[in-house]
PDB file of N, CA, C, O and CB in Angstrom:
ATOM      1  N   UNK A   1      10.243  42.726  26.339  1.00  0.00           N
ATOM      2  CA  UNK A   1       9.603  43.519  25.309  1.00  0.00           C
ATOM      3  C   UNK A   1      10.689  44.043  24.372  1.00  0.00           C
ATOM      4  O   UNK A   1      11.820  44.373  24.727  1.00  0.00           O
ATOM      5  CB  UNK A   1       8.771  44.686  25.927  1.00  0.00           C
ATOM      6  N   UNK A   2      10.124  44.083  22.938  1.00  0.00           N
ATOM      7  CA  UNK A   2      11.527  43.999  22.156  1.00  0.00           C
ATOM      8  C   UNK A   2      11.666  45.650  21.942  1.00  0.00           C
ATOM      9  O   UNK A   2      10.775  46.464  22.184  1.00  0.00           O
ATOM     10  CB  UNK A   2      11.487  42.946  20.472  1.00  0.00           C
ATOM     11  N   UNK A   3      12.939  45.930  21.453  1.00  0.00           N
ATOM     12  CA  UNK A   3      12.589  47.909  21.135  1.00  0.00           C
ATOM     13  C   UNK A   3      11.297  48.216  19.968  1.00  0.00           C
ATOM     14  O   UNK A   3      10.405  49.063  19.913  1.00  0.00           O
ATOM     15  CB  UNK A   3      14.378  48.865  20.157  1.00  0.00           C
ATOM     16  N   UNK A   4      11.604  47.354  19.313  1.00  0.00           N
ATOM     17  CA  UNK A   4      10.708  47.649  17.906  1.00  0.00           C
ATOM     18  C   UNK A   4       9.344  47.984  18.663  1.00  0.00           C
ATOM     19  O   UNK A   4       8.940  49.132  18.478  1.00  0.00           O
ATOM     20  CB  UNK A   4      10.532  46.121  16.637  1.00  0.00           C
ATOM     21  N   UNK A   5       8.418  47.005  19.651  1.00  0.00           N
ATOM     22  CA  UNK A   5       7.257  46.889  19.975  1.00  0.00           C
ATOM     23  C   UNK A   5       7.024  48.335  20.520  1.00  0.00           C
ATOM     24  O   UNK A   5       5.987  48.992  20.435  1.00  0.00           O
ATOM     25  CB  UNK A   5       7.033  45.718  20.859  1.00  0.00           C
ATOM     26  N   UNK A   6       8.540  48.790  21.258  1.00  0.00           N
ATOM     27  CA  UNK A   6       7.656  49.490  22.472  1.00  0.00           C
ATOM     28  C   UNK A   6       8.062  51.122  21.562  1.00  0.00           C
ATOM     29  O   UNK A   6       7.743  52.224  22.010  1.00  0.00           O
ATOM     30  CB  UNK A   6       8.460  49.186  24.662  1.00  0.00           C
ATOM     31  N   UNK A   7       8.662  50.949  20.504  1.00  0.00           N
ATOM     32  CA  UNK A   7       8.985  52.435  19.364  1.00  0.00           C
ATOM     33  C   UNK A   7       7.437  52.663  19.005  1.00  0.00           C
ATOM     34  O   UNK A   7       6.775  53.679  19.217  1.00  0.00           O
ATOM     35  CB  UNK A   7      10.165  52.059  17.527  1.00  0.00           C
ATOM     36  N   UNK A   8       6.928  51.167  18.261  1.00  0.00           N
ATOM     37  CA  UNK A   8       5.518  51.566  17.683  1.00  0.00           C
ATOM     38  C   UNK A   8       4.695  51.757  18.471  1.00  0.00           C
ATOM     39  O   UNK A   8       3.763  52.473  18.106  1.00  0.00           O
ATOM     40  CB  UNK A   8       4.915  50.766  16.894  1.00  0.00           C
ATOM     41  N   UNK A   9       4.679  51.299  19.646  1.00  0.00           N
ATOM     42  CA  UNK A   9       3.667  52.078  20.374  1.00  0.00           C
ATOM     43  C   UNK A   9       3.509  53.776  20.790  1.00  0.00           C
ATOM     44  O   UNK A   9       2.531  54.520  20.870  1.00  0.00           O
ATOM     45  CB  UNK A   9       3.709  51.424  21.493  1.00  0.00           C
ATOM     46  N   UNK A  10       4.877  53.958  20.992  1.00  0.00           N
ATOM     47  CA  UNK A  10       5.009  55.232  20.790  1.00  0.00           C
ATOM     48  C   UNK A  10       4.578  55.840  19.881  1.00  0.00           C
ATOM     49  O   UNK A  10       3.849  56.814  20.070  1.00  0.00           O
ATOM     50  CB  UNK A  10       5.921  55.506  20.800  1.00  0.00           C
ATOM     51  N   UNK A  11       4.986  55.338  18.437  1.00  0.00           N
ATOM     52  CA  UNK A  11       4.334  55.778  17.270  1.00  0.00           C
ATOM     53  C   UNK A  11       3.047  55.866  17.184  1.00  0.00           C
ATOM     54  O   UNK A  11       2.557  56.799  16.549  1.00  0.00           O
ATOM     55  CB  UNK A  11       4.622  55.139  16.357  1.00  0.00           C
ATOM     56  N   UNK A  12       2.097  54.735  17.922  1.00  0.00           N
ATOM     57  CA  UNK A  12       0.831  54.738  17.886  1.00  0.00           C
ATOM     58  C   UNK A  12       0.251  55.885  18.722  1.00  0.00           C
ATOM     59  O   UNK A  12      -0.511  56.775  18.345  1.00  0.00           O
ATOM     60  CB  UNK A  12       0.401  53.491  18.257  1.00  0.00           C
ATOM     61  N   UNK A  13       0.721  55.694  19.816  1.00  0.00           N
ATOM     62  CA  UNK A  13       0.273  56.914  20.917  1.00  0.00           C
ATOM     63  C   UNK A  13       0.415  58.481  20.406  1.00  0.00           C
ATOM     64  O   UNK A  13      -0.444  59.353  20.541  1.00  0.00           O
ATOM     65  CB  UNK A  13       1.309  56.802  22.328  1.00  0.00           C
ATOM     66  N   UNK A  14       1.689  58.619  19.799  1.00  0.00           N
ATOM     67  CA  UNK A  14       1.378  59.810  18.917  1.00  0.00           C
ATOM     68  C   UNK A  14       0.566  60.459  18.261  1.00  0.00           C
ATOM     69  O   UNK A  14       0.177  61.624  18.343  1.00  0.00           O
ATOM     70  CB  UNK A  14       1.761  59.838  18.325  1.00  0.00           C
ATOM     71  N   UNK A  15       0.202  59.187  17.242  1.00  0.00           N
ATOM     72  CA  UNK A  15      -0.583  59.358  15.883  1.00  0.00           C
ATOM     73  C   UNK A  15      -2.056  59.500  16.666  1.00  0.00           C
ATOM     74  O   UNK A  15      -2.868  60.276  16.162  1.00  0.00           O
ATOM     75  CB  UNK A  15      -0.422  57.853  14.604  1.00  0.00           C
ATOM     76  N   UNK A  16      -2.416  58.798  17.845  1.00  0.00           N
ATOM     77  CA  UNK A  16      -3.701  59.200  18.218  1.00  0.00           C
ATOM     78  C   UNK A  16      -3.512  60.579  19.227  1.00  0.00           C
ATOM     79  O   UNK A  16      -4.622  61.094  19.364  1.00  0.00           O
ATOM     80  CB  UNK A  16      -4.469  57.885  18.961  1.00  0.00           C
ATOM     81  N   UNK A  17      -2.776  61.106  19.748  1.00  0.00           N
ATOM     82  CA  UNK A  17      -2.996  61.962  20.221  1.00  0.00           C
ATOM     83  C   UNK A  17      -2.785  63.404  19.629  1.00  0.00           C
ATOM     84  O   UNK A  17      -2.910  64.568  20.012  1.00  0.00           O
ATOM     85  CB  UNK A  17      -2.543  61.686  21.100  1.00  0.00           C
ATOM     86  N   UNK A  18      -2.450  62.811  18.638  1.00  0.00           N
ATOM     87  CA  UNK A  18      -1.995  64.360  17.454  1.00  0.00           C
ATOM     88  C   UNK A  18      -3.809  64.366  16.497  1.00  0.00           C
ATOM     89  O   UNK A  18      -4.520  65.285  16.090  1.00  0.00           O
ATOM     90  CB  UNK A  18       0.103  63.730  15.659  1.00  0.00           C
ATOM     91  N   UNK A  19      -3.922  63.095  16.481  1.00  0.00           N
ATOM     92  CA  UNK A  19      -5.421  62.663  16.236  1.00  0.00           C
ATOM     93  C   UNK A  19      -6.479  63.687  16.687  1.00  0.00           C
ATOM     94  O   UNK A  19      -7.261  64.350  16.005  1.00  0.00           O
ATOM     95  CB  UNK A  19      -5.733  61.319  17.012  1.00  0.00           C
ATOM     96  N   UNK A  20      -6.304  63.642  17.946  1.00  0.00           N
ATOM     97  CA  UNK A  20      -7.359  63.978  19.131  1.00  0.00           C
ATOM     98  C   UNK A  20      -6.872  65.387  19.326  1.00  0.00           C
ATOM     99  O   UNK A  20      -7.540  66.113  20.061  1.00  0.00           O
ATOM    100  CB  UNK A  20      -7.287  62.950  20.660  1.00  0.00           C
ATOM    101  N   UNK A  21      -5.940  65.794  18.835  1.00  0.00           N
ATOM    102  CA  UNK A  21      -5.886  67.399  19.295  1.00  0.00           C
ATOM    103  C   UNK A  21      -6.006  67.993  18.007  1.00  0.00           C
ATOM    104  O   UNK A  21      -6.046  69.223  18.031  1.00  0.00           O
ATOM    105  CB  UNK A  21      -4.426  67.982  20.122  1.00  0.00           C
ATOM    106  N   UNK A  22      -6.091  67.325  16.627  1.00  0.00           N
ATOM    107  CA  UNK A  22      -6.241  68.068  15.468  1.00  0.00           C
ATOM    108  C   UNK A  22      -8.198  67.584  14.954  1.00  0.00           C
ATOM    109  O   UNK A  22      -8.580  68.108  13.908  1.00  0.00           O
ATOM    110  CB  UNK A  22      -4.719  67.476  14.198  1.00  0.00           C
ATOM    111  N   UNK A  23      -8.892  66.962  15.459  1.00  0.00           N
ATOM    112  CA  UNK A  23      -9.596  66.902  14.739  1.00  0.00           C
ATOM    113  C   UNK A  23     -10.777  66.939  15.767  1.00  0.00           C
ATOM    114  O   UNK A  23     -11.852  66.941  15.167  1.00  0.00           O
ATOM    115  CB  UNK A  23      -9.338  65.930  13.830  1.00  0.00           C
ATOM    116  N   UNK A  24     -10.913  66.968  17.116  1.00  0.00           N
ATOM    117  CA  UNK A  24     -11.708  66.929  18.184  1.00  0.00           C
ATOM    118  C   UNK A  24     -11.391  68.373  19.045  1.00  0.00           C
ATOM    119  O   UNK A  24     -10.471  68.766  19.761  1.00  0.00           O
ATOM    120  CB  UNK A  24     -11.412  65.530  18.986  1.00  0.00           C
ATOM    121  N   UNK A  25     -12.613  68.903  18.587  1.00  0.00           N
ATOM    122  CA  UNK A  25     -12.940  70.249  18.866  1.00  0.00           C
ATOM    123  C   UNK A  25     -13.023  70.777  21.017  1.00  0.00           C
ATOM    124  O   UNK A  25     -13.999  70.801  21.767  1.00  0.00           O
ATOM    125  CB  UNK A  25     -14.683  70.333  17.897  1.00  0.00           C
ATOM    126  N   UNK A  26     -11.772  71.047  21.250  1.00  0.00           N
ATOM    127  CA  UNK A  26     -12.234  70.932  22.813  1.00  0.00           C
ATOM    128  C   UNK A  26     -10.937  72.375  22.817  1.00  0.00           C
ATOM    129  O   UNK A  26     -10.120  72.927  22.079  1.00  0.00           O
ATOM    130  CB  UNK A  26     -11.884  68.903  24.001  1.00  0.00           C
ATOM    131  N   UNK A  27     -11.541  72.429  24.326  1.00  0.00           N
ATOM    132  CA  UNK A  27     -10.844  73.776  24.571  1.00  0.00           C
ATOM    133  C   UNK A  27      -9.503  73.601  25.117  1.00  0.00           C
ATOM    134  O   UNK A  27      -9.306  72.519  25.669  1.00  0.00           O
ATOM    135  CB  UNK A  27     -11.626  74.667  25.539  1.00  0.00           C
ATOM    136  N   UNK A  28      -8.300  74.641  25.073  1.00  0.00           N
ATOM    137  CA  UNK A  28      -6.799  74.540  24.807  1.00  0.00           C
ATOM    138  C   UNK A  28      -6.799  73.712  26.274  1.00  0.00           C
ATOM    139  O   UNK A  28      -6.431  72.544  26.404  1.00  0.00           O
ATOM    140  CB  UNK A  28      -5.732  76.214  24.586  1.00  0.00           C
ATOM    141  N   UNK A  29      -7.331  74.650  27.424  1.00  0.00           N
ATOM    142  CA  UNK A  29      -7.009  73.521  28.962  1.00  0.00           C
ATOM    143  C   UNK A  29      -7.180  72.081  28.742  1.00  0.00           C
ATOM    144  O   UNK A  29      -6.385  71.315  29.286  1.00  0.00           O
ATOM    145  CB  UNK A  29      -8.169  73.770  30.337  1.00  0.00           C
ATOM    146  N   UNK A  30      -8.103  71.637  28.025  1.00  0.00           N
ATOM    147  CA  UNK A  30      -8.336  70.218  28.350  1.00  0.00           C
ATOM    148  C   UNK A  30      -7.292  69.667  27.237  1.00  0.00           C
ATOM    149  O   UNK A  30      -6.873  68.519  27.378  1.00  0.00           O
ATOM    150  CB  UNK A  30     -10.058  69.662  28.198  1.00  0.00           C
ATOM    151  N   UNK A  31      -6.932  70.316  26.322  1.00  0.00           N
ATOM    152  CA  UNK A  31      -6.308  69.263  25.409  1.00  0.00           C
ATOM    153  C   UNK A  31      -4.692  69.359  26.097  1.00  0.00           C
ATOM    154  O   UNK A  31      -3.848  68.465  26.040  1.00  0.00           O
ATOM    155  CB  UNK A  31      -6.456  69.725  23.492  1.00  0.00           C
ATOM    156  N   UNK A  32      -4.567  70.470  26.637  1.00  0.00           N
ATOM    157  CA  UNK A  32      -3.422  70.843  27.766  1.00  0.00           C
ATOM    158  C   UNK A  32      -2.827  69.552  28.280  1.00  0.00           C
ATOM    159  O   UNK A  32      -1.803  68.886  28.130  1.00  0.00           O
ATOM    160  CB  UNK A  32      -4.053  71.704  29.119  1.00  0.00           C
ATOM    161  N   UNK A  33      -4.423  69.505  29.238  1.00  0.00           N
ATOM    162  CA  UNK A  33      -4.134  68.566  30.353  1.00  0.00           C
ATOM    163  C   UNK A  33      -4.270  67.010  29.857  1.00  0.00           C
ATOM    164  O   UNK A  33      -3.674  66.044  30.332  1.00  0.00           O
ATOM    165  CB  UNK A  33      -5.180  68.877  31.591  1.00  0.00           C
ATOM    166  N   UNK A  34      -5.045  67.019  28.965  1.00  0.00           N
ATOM    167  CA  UNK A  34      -4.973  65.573  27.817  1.00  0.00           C
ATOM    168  C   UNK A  34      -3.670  64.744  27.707  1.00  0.00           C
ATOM    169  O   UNK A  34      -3.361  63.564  27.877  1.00  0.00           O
ATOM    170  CB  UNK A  34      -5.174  66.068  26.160  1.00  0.00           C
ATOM    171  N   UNK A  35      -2.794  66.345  27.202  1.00  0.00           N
ATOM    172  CA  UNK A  35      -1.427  66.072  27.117  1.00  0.00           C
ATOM    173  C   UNK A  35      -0.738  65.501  27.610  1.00  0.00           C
ATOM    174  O   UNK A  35      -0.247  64.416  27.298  1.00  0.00           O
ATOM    175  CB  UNK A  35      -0.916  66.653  27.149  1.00  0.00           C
ATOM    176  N   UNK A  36      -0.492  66.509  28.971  1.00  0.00           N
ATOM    177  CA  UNK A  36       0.122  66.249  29.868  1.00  0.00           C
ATOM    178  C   UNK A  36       0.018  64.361  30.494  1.00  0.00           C
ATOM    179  O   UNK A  36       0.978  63.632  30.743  1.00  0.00           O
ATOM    180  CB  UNK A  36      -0.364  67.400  30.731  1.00  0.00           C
ATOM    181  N   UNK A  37      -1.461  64.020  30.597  1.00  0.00           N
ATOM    182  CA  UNK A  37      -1.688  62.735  31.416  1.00  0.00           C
ATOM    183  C   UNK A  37      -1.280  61.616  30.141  1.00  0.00           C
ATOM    184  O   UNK A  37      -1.116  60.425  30.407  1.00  0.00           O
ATOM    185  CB  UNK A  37      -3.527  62.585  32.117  1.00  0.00           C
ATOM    186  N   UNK A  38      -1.161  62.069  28.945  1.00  0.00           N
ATOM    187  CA  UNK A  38      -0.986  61.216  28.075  1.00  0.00           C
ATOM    188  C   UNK A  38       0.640  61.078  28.207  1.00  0.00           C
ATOM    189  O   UNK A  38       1.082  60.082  28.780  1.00  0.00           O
ATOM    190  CB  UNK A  38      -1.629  61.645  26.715  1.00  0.00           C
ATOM    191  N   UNK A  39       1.545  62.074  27.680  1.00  0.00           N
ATOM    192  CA  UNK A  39       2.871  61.970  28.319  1.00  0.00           C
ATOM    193  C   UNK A  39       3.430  61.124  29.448  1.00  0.00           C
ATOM    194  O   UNK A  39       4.068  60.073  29.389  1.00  0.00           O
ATOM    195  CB  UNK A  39       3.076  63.035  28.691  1.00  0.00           C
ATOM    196  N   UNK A  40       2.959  61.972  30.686  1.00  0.00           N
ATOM    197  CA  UNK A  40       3.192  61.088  32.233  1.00  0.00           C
ATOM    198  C   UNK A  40       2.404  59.636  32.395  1.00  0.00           C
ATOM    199  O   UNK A  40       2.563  58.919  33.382  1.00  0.00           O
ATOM    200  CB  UNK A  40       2.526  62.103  33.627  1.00  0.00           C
ATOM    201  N   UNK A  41       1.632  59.343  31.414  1.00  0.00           N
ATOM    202  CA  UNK A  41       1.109  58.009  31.470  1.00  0.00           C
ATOM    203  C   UNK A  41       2.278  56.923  30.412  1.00  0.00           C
ATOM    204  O   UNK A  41       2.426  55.733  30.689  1.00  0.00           O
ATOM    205  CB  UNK A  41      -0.677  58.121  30.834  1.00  0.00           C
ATOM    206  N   UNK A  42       3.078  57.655  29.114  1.00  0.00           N
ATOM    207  CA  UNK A  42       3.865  57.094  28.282  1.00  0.00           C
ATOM    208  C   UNK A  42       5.082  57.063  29.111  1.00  0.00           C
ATOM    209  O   UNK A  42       5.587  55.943  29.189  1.00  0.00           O
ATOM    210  CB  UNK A  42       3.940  57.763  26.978  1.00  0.00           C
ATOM    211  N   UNK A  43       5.723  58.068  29.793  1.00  0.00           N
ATOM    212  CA  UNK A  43       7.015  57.890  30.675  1.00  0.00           C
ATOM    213  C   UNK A  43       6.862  56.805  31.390  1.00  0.00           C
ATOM    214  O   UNK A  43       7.711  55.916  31.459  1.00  0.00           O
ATOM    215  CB  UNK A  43       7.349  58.992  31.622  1.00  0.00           C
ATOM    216  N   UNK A  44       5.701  56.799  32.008  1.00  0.00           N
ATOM    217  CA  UNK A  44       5.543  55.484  33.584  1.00  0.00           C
ATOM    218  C   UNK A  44       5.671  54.059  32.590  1.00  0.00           C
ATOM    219  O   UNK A  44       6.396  53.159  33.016  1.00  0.00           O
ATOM    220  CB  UNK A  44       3.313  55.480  34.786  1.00  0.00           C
ATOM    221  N   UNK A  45       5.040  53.889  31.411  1.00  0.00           N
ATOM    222  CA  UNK A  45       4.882  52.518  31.316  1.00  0.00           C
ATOM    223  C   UNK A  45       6.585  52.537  30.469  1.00  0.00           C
ATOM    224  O   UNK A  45       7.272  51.548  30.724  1.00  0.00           O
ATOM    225  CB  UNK A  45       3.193  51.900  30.361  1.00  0.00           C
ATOM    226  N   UNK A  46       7.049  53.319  29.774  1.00  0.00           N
ATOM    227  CA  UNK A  46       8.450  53.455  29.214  1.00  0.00           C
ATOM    228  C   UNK A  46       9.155  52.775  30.611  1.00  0.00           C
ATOM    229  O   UNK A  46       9.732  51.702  30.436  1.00  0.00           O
ATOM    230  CB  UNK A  46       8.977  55.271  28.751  1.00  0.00           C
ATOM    231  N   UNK A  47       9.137  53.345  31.991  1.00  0.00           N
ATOM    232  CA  UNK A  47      10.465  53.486  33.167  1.00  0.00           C
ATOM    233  C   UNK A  47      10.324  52.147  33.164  1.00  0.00           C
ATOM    234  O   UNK A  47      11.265  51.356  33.099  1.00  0.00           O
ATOM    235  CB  UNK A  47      10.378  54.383  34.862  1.00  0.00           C
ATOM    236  N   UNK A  48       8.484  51.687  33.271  1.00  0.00           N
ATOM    237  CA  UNK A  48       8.227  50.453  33.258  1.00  0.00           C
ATOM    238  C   UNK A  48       8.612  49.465  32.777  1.00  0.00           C
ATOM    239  O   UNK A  48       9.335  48.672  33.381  1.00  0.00           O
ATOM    240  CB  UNK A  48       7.536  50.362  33.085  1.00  0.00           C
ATOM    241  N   UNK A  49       8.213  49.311  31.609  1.00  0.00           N
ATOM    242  CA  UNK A  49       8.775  48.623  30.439  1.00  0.00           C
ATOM    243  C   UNK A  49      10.494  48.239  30.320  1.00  0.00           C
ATOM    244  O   UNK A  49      10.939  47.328  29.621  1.00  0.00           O
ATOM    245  CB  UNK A  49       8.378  49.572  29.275  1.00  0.00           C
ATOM    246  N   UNK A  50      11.313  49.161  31.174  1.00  0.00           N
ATOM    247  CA  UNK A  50      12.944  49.137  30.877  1.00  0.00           C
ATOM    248  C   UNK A  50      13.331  48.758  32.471  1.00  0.00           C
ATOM    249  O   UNK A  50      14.440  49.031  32.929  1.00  0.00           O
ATOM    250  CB  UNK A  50      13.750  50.909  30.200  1.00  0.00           C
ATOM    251  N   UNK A  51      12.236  48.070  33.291  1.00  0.00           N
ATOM    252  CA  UNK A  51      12.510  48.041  34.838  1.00  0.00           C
ATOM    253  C   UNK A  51      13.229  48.458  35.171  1.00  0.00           C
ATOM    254  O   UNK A  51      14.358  48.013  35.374  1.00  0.00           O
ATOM    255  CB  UNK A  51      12.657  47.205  35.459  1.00  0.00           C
ATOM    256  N   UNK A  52      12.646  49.856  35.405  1.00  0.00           N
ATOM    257  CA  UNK A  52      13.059  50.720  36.886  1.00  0.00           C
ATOM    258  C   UNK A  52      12.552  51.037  37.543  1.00  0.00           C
ATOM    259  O   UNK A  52      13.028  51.487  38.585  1.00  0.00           O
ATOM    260  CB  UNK A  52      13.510  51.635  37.040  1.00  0.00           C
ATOM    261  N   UNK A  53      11.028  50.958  37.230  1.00  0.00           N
ATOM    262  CA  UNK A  53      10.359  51.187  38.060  1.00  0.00           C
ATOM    263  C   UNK A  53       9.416  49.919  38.302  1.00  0.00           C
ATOM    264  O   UNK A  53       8.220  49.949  38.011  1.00  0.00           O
ATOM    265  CB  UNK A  53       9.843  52.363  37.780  1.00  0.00           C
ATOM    266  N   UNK A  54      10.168  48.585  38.965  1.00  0.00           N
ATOM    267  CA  UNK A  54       9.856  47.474  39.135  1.00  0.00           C
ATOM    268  C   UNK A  54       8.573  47.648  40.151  1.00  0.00           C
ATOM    269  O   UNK A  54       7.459  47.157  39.964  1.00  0.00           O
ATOM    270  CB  UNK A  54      11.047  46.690  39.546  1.00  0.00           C
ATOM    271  N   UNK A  55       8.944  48.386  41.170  1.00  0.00           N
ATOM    272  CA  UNK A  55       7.519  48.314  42.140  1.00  0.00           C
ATOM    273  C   UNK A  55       6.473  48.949  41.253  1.00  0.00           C
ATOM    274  O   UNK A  55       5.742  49.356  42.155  1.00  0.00           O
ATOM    275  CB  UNK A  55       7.597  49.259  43.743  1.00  0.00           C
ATOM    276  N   UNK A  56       6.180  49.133  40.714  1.00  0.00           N
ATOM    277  CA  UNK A  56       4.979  49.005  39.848  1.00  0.00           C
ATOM    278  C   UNK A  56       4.044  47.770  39.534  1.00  0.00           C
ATOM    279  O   UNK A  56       2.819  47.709  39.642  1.00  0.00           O
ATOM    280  CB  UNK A  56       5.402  49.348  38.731  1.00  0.00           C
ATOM    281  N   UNK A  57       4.876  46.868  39.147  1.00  0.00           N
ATOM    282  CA  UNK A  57       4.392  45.495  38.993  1.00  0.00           C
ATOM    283  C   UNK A  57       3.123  45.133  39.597  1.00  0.00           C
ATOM    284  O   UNK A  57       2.091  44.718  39.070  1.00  0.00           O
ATOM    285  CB  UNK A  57       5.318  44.628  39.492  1.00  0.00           C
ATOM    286  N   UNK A  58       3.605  45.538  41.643  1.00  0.00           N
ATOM    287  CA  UNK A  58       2.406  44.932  42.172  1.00  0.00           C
ATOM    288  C   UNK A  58       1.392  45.975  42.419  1.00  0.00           C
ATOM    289  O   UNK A  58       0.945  45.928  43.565  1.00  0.00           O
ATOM    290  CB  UNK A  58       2.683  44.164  43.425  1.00  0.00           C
ATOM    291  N   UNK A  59       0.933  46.846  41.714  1.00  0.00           N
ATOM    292  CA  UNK A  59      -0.158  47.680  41.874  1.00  0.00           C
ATOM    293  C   UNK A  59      -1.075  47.094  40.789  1.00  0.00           C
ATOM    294  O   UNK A  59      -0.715  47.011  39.615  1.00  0.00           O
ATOM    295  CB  UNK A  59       0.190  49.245  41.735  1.00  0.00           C
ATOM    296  N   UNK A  60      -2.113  46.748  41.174  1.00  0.00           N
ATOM    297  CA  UNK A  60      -3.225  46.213  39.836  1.00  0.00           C
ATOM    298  C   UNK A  60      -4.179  47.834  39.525  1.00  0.00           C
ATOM    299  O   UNK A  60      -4.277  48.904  40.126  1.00  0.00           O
ATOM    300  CB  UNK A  60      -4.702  44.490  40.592  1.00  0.00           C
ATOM    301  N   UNK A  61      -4.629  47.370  38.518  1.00  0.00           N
ATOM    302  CA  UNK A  61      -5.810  48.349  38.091  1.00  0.00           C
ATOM    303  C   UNK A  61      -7.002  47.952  37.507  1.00  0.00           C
ATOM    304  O   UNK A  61      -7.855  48.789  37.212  1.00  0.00           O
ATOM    305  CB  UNK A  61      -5.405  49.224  37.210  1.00  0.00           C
TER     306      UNK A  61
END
């Protein structure tokens, strides 16, 4: 995966989650915790993405 791909995704993930907390009316906990799983979901596929966190691979979803 090249850097460029995995910058804009970042960029993308941003732009929708700045999206979703400026224009979707919900209360501070949930956009809190929105956060939070959106973050710890961008780190895992980042560690991912730069294999280090190779055992990942074999977990399906």
């Amino acid at each position: 995966m090249s850097l460029i791909s995995i910058i804009l995704v970042i960029c993308v993930v941003g732009v929708l989650l700045w999206a979703i907390n400026a224009y979707l009316p919900m209360d501070a906990r949930i956009k809190n915790i929105l956060n939070i799983v959106v973050v710890i979901a961008l780190v895992l596929w980042l560690l991912k993405a730069f294999g280090v966190l190779d055992s990942l691979s074999a977990v399906t979803v």
